[in-house]
Phi, psi and omega in degrees: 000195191261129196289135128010284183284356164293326208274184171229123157279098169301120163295154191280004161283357196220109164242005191286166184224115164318158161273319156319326130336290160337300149311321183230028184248160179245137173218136164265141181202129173291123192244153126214225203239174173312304206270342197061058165236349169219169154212176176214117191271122172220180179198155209190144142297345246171095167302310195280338175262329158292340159269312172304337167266337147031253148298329167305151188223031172236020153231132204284146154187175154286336131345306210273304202302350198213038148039065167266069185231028163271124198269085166292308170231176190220134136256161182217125144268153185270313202260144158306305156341269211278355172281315250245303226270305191287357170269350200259349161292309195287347185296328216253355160287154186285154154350319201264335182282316195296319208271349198251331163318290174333279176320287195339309170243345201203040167010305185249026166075021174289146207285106182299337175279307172257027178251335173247011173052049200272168205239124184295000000 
């Protein structure tokens, strides 16, 4: 699985996210809705391309079925392997852990894209 000191956990003090960044990271990442009432835990190359499909709503997923288009949290892996192995841990925590990951880095649950205005 993905070792501890490999991942980088953006902090809620630093929540700006380089675009470049962005560009050559593997992230694990948290979606919910307006109320936080669902989530959905994924992994991706491409943040920005991968929040944009998403957001089309002119393809069924679940994300479109529950208006999942808040980025609450982020992990960056160097290795995809180890991006894959930590989405698939965190999909198997109960609710109240995921929820307390989330408080961890992002307290008040704000949309990390759009609260830091990062530019596509």
């Amino acid at each position: 699985g993905a070792r501890h000191s490999e991942r980088n956990v953006v902090k809620s003090k630093n929540l700006y996210l380089k675009k470049e960044m962005l560009m050559k990271t593997n992230y694990v990442y948290i979606l919910t809705n307006y109320t936080n009432t669902t989530l959905y835990i994924g992994v991706t190359s491409n943040i920005y391309r991968r929040l944009s499909e998403h957001n089309d709503k002119a393809v069924d997923s679940f994300t479109k079925k529950y208006n999942l288009n808040k980025l609450v949290y982020v992990e960056e892996y160097s290795s995809i392997v180890d991006a894959i192995a930590r989405e698939k841990q965190l999909k198997g925590w109960r609710r109240e852990r995921k929820n307390a990951l989330i408080n961890s880095m992002n307290p008040e649950w704000k949309d990390l894209i759009r609260e830091n205005k990062i530019e596509k």
